[in-house]
C-alpha positions as CSV (number, residue, x, y, z in Angstrom):
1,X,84.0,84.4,64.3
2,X,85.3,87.1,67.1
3,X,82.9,89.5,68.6
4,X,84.7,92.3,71.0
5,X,82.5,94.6,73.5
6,X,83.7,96.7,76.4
7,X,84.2,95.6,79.9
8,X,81.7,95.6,82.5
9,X,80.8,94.4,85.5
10,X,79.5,91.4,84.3
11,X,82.7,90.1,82.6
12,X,85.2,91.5,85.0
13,X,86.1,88.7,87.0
14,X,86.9,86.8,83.8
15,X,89.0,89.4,82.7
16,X,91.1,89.3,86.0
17,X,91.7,85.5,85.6
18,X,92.7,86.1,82.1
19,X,95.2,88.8,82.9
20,X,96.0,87.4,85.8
21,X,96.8,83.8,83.9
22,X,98.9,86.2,81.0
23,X,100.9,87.6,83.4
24,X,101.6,85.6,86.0
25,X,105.1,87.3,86.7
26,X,103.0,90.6,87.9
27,X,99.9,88.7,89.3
28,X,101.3,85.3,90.6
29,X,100.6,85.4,94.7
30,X,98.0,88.7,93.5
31,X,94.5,87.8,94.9
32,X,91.6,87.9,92.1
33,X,90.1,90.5,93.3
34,X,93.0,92.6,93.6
35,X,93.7,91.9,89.9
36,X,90.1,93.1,89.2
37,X,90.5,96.2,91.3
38,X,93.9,97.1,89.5
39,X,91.5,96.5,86.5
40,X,88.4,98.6,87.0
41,X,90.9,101.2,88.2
42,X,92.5,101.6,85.5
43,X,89.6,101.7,83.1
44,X,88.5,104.5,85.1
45,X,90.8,106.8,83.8
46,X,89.2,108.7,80.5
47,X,91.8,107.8,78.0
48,X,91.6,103.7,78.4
49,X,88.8,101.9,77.7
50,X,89.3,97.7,78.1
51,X,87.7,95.3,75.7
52,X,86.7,91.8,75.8
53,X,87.6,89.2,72.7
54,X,84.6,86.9,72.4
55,X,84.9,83.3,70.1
56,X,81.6,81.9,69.7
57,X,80.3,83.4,73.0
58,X,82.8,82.4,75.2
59,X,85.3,85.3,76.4
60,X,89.3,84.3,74.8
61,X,90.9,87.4,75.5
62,X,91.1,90.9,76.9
63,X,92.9,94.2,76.5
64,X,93.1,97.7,76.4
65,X,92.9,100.6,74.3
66,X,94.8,104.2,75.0
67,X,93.7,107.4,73.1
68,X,96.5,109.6,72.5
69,X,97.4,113.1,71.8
70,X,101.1,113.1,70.4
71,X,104.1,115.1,69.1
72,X,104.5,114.3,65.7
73,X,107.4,116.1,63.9
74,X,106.1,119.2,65.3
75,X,102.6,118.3,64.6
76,X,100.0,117.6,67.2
77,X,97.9,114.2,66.2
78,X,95.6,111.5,67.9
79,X,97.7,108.2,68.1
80,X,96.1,105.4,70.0
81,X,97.9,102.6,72.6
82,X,97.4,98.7,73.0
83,X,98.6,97.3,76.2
84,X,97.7,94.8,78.4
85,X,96.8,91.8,75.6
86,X,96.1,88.5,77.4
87,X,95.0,85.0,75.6
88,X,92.7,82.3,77.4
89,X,95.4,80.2,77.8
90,X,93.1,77.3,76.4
91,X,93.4,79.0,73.6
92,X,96.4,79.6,73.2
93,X,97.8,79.4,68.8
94,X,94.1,80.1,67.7
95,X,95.2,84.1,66.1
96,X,93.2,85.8,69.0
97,X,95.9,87.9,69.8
98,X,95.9,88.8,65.7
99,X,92.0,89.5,65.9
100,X,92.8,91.6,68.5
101,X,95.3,93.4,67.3
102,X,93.0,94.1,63.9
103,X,90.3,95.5,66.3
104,X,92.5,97.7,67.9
105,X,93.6,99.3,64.6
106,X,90.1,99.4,63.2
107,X,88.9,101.3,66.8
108,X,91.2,104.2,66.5
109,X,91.3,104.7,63.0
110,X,87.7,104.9,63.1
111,X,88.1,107.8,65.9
112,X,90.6,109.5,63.5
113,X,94.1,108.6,65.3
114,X,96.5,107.4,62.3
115,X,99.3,106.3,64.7
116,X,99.6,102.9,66.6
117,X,101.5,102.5,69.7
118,X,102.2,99.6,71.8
119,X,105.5,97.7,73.8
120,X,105.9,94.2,72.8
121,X,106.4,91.3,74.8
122,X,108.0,90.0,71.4
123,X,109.3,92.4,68.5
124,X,109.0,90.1,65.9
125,X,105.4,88.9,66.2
126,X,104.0,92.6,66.1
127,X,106.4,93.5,63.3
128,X,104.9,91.0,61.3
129,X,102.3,93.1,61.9
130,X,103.3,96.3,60.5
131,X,104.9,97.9,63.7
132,X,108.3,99.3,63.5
133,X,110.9,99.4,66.0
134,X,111.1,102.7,67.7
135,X,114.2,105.0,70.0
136,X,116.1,102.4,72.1
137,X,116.9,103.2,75.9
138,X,120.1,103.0,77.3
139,X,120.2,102.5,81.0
140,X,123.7,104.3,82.3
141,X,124.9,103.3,85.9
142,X,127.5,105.7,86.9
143,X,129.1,107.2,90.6
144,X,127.8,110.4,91.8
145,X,130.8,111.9,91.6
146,X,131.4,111.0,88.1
147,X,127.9,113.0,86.6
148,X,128.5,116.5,85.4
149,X,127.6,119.4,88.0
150,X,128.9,120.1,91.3
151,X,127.3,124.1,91.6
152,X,124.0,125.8,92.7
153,X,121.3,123.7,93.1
154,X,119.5,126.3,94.7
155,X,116.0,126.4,92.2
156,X,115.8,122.6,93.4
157,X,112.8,121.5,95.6
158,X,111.0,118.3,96.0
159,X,107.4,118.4,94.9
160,X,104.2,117.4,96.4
161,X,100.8,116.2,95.1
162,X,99.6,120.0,94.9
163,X,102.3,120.6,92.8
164,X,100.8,118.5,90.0
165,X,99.2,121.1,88.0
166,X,102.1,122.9,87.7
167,X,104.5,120.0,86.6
168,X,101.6,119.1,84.1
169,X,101.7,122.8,82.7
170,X,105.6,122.1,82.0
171,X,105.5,118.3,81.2
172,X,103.4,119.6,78.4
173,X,105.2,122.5,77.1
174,X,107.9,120.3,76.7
175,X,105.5,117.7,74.5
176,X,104.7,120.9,72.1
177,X,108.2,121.1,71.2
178,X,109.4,117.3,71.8
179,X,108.8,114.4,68.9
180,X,106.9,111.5,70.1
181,X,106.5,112.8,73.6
182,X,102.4,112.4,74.6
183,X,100.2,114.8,76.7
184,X,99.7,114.3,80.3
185,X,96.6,114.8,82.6
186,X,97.1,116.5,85.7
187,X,95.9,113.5,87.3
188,X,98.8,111.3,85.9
189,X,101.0,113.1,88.0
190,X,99.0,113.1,91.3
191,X,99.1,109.2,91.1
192,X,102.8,109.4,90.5
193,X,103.6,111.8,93.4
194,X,101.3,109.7,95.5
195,X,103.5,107.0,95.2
196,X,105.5,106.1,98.4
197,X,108.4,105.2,96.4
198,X,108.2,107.7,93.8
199,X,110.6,111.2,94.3
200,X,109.7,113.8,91.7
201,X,112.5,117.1,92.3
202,X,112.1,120.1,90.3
203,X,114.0,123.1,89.6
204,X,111.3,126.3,89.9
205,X,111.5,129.3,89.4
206,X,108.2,130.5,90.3
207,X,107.3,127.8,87.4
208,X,108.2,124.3,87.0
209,X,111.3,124.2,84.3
210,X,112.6,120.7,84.7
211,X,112.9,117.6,87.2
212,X,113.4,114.3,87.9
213,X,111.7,111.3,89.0
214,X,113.4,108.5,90.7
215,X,113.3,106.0,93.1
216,X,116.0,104.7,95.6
217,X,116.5,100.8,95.6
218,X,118.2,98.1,97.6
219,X,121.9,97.7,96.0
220,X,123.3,95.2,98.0
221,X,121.3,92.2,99.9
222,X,123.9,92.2,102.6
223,X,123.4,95.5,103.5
224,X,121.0,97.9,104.2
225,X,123.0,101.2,103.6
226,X,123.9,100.1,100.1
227,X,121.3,102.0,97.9
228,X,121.2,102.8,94.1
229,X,119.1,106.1,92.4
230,X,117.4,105.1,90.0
231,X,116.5,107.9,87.5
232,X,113.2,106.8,85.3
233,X,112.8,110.2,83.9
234,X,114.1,113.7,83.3
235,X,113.3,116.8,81.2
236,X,114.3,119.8,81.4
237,X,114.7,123.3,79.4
238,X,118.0,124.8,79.4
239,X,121.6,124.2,80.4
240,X,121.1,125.6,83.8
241,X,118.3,123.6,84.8
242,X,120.1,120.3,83.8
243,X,123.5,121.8,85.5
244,X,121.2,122.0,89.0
245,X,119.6,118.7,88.7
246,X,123.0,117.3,88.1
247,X,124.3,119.1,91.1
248,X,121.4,117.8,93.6
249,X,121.7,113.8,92.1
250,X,125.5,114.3,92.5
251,X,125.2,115.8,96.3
252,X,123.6,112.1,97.0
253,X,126.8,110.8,97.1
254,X,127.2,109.9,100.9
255,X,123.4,107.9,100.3
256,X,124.0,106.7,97.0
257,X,126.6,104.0,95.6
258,X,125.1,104.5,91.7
259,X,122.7,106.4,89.7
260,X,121.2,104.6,87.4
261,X,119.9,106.7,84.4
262,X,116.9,105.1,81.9
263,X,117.2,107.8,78.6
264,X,116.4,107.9,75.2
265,X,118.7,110.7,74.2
266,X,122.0,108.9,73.6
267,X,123.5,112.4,72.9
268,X,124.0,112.4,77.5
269,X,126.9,110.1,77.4
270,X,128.8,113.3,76.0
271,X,128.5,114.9,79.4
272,X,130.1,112.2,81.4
273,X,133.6,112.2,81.6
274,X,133.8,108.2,82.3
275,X,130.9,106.8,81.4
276,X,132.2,103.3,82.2
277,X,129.4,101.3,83.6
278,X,131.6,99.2,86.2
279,X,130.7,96.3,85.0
280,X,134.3,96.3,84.0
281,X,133.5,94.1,81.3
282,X,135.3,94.3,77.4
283,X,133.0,93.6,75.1
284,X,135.2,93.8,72.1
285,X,139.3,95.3,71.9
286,X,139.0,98.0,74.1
287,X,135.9,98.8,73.8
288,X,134.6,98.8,77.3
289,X,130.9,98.8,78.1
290,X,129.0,101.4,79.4
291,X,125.4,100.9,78.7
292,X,122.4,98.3,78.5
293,X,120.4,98.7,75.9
294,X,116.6,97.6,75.6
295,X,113.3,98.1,72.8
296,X,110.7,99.3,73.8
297,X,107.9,101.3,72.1
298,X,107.0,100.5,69.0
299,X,105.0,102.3,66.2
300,X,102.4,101.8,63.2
301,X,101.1,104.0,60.9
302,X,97.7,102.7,60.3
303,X,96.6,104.6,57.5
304,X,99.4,106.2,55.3
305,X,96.9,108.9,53.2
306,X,95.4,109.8,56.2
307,X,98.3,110.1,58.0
308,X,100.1,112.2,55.8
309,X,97.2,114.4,55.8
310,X,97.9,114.9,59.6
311,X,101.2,116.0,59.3
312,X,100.6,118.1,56.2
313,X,102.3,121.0,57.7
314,X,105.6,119.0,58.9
315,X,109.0,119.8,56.9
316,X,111.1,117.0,55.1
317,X,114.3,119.6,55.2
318,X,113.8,121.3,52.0
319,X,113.2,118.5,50.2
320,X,111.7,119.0,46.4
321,X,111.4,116.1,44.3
322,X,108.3,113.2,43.2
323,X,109.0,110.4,45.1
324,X,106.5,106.9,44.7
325,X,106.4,105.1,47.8
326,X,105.5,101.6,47.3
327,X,104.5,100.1,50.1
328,X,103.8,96.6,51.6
329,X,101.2,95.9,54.5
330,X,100.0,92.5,54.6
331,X,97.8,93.8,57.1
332,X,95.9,97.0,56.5
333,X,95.0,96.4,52.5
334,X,94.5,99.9,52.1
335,X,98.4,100.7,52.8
336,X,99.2,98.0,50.3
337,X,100.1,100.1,47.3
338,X,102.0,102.6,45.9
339,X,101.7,106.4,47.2
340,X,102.5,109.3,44.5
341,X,104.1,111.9,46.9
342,X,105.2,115.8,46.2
343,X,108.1,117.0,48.0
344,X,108.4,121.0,47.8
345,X,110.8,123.0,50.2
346,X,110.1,119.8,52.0
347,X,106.4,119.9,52.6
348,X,104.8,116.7,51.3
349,X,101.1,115.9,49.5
350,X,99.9,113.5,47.7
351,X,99.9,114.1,43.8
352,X,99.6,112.2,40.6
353,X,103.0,112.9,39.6
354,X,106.1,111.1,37.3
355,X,108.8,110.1,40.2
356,X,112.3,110.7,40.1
357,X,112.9,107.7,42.1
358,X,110.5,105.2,43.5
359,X,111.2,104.0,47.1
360,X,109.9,99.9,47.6
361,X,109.5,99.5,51.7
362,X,107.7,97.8,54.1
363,X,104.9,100.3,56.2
364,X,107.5,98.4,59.6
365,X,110.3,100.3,58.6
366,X,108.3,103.4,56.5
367,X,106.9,103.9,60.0
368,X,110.3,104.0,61.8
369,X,111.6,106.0,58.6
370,X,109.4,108.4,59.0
371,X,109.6,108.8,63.3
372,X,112.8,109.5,62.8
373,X,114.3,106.3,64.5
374,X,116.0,104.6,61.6
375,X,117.6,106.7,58.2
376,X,116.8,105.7,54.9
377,X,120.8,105.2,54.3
378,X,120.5,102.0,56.9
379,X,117.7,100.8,55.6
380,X,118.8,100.7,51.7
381,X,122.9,99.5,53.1
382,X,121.1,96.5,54.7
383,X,118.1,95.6,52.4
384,X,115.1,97.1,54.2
385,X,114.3,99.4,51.4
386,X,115.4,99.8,47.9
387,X,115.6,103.1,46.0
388,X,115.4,103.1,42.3
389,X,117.6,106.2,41.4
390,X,119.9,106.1,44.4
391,X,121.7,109.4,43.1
392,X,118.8,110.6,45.9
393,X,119.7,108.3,48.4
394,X,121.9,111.0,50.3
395,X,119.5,113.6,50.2
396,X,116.1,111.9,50.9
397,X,118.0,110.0,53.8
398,X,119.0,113.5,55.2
399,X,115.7,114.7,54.3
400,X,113.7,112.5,56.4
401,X,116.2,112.0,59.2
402,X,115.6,114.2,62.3
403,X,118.2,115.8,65.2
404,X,116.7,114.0,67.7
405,X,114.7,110.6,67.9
406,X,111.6,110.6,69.4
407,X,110.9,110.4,73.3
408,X,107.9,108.2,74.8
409,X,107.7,109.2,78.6
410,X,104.0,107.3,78.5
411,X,103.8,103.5,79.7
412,X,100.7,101.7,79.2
């Protein structure tokens, strides 16, 4: 029987040594009680809290829980995080990591958050668990000289740790009008400008209206004077904003040998002339690479009524139709049946209705469906879904399917 309580002092040390023992790749040459100060730092912060997994009194297993605030398709709504899950590694194959991941779904639907969050160390074993796959990142690796830009860059200034506030202000306006992005603190970004490493420029104009935040890194072991930028994030909101942060990346060009760009908006590639990664490798004809391309994020809808309540006032297009969703979740039994939706002018409630089509789907790919990450087209062609009248294939696909996928600049 599993018993889960929050961390204190008293079970700290434990918990380094078994984070410490999960991770050895971040904590191998880390002395303990580093790993518990990295620990008890983070669970200062209001939105974590860390739990231990207990088995007959004797502490298997730790992690930690993130409460969310998030874009939603327009709509604001509480989602919660898992990160951080570590296993005793005596014992190892006894489901703890499966307890654990039932806790975590039970804690934040009991504090109203319908959306699950988490990056997976391996897809397969949390989609099994109801989590779909969410917006891949492509990491570009281009010259300066190739990006777009080239004019003013005269809004552009580096900013400080009293800039923080400000940047928050903007970071957030941007997550009222971006899907998936989550709210910041103000103190999220004092901990990133604090860091040596870290470069956040900004273009202002008496307010924050876009930057960057990158780091410089070693590119070549046989010389110092080879460096790489490394661009982790970027938002911005308008034309000339992105034109000026282009121009200052692209002026690096006597530092920098590439820039390196992590994105989730696979639309950028269309404002690179060569996008070529020079890697100068074929991967199929002549089709010649020029990105990498790794899942991350992943997300759950924990409970479907519940959620659809939260995004009552979302739009499916102008959808208007009875569609029954029958859905499977092997997990939460409550998701495990079939859900008698109204579509009109494409806002959606539940309603005992007769269906035009019925749509049979697992809550994996309803979650992904439904984010935005995956159409309903794809999931039908390849036998992820099945639609009984699929005269409405093309227009619930369209229907659900969303301009732009949705953007997670939060790590946890």
């Amino acid at each position: 029987m599993y018993k889960f309580s929050l961390m204190n002092e008293n079970n700290l040390n434990e918990m380094a040594r078994i984070q410490a023992n999960a991770y050895p790749g971040f904590y191998q040459t880390t002395p303990m009680e580093q790993v518990a100060e990295r620990i008890t730092k983070a669970s200062e912060r209001p939105e974590v809290s860390y739990f231990c997994a207990y088995k007959e009194d004797t502490m298997v297993g730790g992690f930690n829980i993130w409460d969310f605030e998030m874009n939603m398709r327009q709509a604001k709504i509480k989602a919660g995080g898992v990160g951080s899950i570590a296993v005793d590694l005596a014992h190892k194959k006894e489901k703890t990591a499966r307890e654990i991941m039932k806790y975590f779904i039970t804690n934040i639907r009991g504090k109203g958050a319908n959306m699950a969050l988490l990056y997976p160390f391996n897809s397969a074993f949390y989609q099994k668990m109801g989590f779909g796959f969410g917006t891949l990142l492509q990491q570009l690796r281009v010259k300066p000289d190739e990006l777009p830009g080239g004019g003013s860059k005269a809004n552009i200034q580096r900013l400080t740790e009293g800039d923080a506030e400000k940047l928050t202000v903007f970071y957030n306006s941007r997550a009222a009008v971006t899907h998936g992005l989550i709210t910041k603190r103000t103190s999220d970004f004092v901990q990133s400008l604090k860091l040596p490493a870290n470069r956040i420029f900004a273009y202002v104009d008496g307010e924050v209206r876009g930057y960057i935040s990158f780091q410089f890194r070693k590119g070549s072991e046989e010389s110092a004077l080879v460096n790489d930028m490394f661009i982790g994030e970027m938002l911005f909101d308008s034309p000339e904003v992105f034109a000026q942060l282009m121009s200052f990346v692209k002026s690096q060009a006597d530092q920098v040998r590439y820039v390196i760009i992590n994105t989730q908006d696979e639309s950028i590639i269309n404002t690179i002339p060569d996008p070529r990664n020079h890697m100068d490798r074929m991967l199929f004809a002549v089709y010649q690479e020029v990105a990498r391309t790794g899942l991350g994020v992943m997300y759950r809808i924990c409970d479907v009524e519940s959620f659809l309540s939260d995004i009552a006032d979302c739009k499916f297009g102008d959808l208007t139709m009875n569609l029954h969703v029958n859905i499977s979740d092997s997990f939460v039994p409550e998701n495990n049946k079939i859900f008698k939706l109204k579509f009109e002018n494409g806002s959606c409630v539940i309603a005992n209705t007769t269906p035009d089509a019925e749509l049979t789907i697992d809550i994996a790919e309803f979650t992904s469906l439904v984010m935005g990450c995956v159409t309903l087209r794809s999931l039908v062609k390849y036998g992820k879904a099945t639609l009984s009248n699929v005269a409405y294939l093309d227009t619930l696909s369209r229907s659900f399917s969303l301009d732009e996928k949705p953007v997670c600049l939060t790590y946890f």
